[in-house]
FIFITOR-997590 format. One record per residue (C-alpha): residue number from 0; z, y negated, x. Coordinates in nm, 2 decimals, always signed. Layout:
   k     zz     yy     xx
 NUM      Z      Y      X
...
end
This chain:
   k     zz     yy     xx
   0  -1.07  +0.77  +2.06
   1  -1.03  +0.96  +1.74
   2  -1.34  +0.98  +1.54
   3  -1.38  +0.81  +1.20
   4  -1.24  +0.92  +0.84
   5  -1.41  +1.26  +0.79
   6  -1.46  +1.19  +0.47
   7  -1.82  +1.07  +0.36
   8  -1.73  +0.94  +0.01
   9  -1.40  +0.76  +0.16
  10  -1.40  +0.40  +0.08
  11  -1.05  +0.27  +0.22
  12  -0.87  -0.02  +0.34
  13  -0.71  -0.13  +0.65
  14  -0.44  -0.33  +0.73
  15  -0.42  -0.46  +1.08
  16  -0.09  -0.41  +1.25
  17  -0.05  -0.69  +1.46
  18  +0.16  -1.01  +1.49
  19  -0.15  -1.21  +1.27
  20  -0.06  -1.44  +1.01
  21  -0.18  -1.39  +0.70
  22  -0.37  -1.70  +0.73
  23  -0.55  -1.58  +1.05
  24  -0.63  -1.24  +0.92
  25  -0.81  -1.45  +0.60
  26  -1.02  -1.62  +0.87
  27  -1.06  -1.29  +1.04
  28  -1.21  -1.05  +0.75
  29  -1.51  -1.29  +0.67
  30  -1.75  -0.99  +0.69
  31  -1.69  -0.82  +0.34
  32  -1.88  -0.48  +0.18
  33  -1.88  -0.19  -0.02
  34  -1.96  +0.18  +0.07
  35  -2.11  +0.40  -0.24
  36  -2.10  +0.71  -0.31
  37  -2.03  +0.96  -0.55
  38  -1.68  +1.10  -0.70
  39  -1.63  +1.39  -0.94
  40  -1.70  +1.34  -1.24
  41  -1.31  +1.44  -1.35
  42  -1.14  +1.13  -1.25
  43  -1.47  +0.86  -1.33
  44  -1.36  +0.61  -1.58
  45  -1.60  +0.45  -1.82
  46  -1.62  +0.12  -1.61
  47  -1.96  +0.07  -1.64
  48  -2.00  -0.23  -1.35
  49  -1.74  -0.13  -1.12
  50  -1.59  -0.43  -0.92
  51  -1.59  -0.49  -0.56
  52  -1.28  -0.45  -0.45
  53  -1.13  -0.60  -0.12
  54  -0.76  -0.46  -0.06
  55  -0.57  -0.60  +0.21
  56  -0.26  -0.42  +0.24
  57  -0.02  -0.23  +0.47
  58  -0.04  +0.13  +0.57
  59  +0.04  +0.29  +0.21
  60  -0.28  +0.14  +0.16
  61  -0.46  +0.26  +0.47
  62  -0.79  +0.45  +0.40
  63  -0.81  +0.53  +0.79
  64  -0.82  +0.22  +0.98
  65  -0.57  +0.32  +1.21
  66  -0.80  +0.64  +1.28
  67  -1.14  +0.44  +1.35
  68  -1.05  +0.08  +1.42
  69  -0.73  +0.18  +1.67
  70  -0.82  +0.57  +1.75
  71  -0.46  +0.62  +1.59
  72  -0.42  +1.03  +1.57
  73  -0.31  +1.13  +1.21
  74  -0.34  +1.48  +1.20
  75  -0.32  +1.77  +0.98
  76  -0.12  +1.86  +0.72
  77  -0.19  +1.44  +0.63
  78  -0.42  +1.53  +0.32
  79  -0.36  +1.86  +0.24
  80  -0.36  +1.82  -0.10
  81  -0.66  +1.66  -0.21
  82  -0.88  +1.63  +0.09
  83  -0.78  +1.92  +0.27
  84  -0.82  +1.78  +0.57
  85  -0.69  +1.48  +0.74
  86  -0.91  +1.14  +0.65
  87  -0.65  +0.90  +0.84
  88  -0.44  +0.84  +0.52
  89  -0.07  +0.87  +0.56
  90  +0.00  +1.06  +0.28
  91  -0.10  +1.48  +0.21
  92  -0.34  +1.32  -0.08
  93  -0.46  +1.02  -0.25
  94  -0.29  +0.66  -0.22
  95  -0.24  +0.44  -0.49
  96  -0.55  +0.22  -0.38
  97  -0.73  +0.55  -0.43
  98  -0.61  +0.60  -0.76
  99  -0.71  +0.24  -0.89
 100  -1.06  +0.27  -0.73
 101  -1.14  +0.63  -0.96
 102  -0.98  +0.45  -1.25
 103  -1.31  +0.24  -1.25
 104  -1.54  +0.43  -1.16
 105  -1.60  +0.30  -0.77
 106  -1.61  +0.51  -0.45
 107  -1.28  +0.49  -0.25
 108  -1.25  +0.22  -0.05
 109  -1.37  +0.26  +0.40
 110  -1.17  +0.09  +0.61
 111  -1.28  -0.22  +0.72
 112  -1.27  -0.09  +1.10
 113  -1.48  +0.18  +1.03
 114  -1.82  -0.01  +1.07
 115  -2.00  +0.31  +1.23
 116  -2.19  +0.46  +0.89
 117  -2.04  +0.30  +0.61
 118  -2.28  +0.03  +0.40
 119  -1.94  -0.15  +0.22
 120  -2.15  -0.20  -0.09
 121  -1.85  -0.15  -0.31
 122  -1.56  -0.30  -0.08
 123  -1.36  -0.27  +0.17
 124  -1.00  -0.23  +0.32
 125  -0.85  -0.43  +0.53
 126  -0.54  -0.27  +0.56
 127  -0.33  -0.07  +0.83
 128  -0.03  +0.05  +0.94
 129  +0.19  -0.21  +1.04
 130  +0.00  -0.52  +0.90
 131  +0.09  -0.83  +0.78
 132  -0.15  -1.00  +0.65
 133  -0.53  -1.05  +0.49
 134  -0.86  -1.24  +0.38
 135  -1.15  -1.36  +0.21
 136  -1.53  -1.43  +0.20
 137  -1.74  -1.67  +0.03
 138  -2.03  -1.41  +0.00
 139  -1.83  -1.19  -0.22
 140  -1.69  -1.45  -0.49
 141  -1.73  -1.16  -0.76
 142  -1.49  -0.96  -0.58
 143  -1.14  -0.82  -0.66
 144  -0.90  -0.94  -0.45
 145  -0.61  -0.66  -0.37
 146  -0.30  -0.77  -0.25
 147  +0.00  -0.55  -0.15
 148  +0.22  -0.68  +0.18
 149  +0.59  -0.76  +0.24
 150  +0.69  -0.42  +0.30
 151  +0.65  -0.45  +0.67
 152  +0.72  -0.83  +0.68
 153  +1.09  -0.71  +0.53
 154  +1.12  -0.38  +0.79
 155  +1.00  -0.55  +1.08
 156  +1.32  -0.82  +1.06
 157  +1.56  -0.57  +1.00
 158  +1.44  -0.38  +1.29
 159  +1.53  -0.64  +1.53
 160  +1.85  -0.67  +1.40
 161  +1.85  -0.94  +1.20
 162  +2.11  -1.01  +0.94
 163  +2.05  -0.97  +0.54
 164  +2.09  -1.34  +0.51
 165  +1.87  -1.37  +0.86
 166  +1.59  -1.17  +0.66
 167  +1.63  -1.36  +0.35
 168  +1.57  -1.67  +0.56
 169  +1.24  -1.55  +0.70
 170  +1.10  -1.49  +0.29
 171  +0.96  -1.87  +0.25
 172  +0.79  -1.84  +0.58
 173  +0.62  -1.48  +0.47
 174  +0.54  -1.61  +0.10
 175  +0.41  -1.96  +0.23
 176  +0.12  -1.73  +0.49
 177  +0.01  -1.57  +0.14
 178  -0.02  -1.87  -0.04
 179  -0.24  -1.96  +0.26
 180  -0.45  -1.65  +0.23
 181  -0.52  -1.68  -0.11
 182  -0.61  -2.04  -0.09
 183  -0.87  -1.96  +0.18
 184  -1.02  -1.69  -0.06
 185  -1.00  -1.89  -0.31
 186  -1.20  -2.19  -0.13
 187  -1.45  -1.93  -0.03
 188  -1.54  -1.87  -0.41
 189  -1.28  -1.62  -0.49
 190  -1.11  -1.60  -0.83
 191  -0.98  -1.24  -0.92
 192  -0.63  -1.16  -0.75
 193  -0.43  -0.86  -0.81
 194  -0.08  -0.88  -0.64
 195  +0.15  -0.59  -0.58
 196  +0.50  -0.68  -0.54
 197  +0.71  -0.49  -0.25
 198  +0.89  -0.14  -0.29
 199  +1.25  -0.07  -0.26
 200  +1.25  +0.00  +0.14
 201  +1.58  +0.07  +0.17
 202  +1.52  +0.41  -0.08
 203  +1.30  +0.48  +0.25
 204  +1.40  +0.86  +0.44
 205  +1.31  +0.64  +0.74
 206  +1.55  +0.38  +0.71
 207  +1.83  +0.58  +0.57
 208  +1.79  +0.81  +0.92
 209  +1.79  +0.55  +1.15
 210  +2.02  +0.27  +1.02
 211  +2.39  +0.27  +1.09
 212  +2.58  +0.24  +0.73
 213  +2.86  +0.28  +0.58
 214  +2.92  +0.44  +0.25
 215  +2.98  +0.07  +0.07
 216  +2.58  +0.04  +0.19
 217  +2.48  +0.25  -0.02
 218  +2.37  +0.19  -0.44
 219  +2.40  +0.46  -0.67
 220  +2.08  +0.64  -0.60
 221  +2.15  +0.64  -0.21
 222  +1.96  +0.37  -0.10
 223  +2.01  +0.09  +0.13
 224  +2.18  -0.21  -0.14
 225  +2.09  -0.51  +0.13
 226  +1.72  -0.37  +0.24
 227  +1.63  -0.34  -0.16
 228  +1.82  -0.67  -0.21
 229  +1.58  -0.82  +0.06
 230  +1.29  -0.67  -0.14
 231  +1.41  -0.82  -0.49
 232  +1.46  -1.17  -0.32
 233  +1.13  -1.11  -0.18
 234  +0.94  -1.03  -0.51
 235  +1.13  -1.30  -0.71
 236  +0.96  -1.55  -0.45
 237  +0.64  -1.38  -0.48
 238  +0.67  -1.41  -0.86
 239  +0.74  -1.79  -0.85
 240  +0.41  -1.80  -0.59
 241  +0.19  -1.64  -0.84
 242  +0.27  -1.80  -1.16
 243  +0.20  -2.14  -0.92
 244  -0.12  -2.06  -0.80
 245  -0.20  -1.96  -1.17
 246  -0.13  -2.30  -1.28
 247  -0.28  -2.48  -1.01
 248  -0.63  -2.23  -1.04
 249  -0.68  -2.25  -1.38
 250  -1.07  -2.06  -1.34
 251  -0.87  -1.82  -1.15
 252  -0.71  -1.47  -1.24
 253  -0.40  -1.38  -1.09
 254  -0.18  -1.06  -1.19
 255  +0.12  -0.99  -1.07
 256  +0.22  -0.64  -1.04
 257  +0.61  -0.53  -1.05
 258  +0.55  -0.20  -0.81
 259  +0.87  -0.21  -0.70
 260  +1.03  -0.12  -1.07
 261  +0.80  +0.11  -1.05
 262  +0.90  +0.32  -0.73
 263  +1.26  +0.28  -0.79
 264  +1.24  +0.43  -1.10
 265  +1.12  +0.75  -0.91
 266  +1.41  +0.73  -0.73
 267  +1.64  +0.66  -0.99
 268  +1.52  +0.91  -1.28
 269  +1.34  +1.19  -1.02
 270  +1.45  +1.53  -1.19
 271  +1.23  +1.33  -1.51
 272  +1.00  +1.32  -1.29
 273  +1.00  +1.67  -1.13
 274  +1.11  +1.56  -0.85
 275  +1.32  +1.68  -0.59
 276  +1.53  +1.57  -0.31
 277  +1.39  +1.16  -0.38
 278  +1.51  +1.03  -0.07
 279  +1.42  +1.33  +0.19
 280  +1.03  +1.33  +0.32
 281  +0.84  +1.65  +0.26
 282  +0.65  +1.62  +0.60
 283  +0.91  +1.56  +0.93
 284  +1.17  +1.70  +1.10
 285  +1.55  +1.76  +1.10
 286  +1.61  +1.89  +0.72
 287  +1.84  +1.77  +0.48
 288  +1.95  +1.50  +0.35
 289  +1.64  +1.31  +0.48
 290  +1.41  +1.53  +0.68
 291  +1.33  +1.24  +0.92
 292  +1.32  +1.20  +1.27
 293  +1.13  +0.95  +1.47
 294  +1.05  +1.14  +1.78
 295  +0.89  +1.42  +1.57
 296  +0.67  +1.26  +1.27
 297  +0.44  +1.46  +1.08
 298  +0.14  +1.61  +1.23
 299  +0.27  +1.62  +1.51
 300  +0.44  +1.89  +1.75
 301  +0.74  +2.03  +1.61
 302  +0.72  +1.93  +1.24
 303  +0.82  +2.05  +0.94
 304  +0.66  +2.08  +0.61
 305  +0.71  +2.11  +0.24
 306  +0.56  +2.42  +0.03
 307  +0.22  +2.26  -0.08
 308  +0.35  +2.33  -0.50
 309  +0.68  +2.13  -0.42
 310  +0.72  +1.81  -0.55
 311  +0.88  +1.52  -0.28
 312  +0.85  +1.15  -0.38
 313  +0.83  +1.06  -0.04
 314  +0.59  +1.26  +0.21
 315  +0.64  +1.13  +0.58
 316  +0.97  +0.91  +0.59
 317  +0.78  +0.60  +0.49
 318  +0.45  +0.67  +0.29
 319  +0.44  +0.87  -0.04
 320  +0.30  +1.15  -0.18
 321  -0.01  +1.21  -0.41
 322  +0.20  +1.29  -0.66
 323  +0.44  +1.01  -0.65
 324  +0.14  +0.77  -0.60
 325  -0.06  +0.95  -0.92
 326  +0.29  +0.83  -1.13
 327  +0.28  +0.50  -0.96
 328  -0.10  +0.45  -1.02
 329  -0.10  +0.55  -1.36
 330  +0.22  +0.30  -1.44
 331  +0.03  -0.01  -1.22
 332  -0.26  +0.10  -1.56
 333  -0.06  +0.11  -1.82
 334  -0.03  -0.31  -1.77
 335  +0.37  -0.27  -1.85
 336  +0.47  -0.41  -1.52
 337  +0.19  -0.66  -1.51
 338  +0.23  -1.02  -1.54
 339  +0.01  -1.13  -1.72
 340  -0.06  -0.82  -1.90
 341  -0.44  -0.75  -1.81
 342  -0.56  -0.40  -1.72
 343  -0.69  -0.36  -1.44
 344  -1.08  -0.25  -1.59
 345  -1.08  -0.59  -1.75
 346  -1.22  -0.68  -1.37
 347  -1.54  -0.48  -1.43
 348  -1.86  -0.70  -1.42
end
């Protein structure tokens, strides 16, 4: 069993990675905290009463839940950049989550799992590789809800072979579970919601390596057309959820975030960016065009690895790196892809 995150100021979510429902999961994370501690004084914003934040999330959002809830190895060179050391994110640095915690001034996020020496005073994660779905407690009716799923909802059909209009089929199901969950926080006293749309999966090294397509598959960019297609008729449903919940829950405050504009953007536009090479992972195996393998991930035997002052969108395949996240972050701030358009401090007490 691998030991938890290593590090101390670490405040991360995890997503659990099972065949839950959403709804279930809600039931499941009734026991909510924060862990304090102290950040440099470079990246503190001027939020004076940071929020408690409760992210519930998939594994682009994992602080190291799969580390100390399922003894998951993620080993060196995951966080290289920031941490210099592995802390159970997939990713060499930060995450987005990361990023939105320093932009108010509160500690990053521990993982839900990782009960063993954190005090959750400021939060917690609930999310993991592979998860589905999340939750809410009535202790905690102050607290910021974070919301970012679908991703692995979307890859999970396609992976057992399931036609585009198959997948599309499955959408109602997924978006009627977080309708659940957020009506189970919301009945335990929650009323602040931040939702992340999902990102364009089929721009993903991974699933360009291991999906069969022809060149008509393919948009402009490279990517996967019916995987992002999925995605868009995912995030149009999600859309529709949120501004329904918003008139039903008047008291409540619900912000929709358009992340997936956001990523494809990267894609689209990467030498802007300084990017290079948007759709092969820094951190892998097998080189050019995608750098991806599934029987030799990163940190493990046999990899390969970017120069440490290159600059990759994606990192591993599937998560991205602290740069692209940093560009992501700062965009999720800037309240241009929010609906409605409230910034994301407007949650401090």
């Amino acid at each position: 069993m691998a030991s938890p995150p290593l590090c101390s100021f670490c405040h991360g979510r995890f997503t659990l990675s099972f065949s839950t429902t959403i709804h279930e999961v809600l039931l499941y994370l009734l026991l909510l905290s924060t862990f304090l501690s102290s950040l440099p004084d470079s990246v503190l914003g001027e939020c004076k009463n940071p929020p408690v934040i409760f992210n519930f999330g998939d594994s682009n959002s994992d602080t190291g839940g799969l580390v100390a809830g399922l003894g998951y190895s993620i080993n060196f060179p995951n966080g290289r950049t920031f941490f210099r050391r592995s802390t159970g994110r997939l990713s060499d640095g930060r995450l987005i989550i990361d990023f939105l915690c320093q932009s108010v001034d509160t500690t990053f996020l521990s993982p839900y799992l990782d009960s063993m020496g954190s005090t959750f005073l400021n939060g917690a994660n609930f999310a993991i590789a592979g998860s589905l779905h999340f939750i809410g407690d009535a202790g905690f009716r102050n607290g910021l809800y974070v919301i970012d799923i679908g991703q692995n909802d979307l890859a999970d059909s396609f992976a057992k072979n399931l036609s585009y209009k198959e997948v599309v089929k499955k959408i109602p199901s997924v978006i009627l579970e977080i309708k659940y969950a957020v009506e189970d926080i919301y009945a335990q006293g929650g009323r602040k919601f931040w939702v992340h749309n999902t990102g364009p999966l089929g721009c993903l090294p991974q699933k360009l390596s291991t999906v069969q397509k022809a060149p008509d598959d393919l948009d402009p960019y490279g990517c996967i057309s019916s995987y992002n297609d999925a995605a868009r008729v995912f995030n149009e449903a999600l859309l529709l959820l949120c501004e329904e919940l918003r008139y039903e829950k008047k008291d409540a405050t619900i912000v929709y975030v358009d992340v997936y504009t956001i990523k494809y953007d990267l894609i689209a536009n990467s030498t802007k960016y300084g990017f290079s090479s948007p759709l092969m992972a820094c951190c892998g195996f097998g080189g050019p065009p995608y750098n991806y393998d599934v029987r030799v991930t990163c940190g493990h035997p046999g990899y390969q690895v970017c120069d440490e002052d290159s600059k990759y969108v994606s990192w591993d395949g599937i998560h991205y790196t602290e740069a692209a996240n940093s560009i992501i972050a700062s965009k999720i701030l800037s309240t241009d892809y929010s609906t409605p358009r409230i910034a994301f401090d407007y949650f401090c007490n």
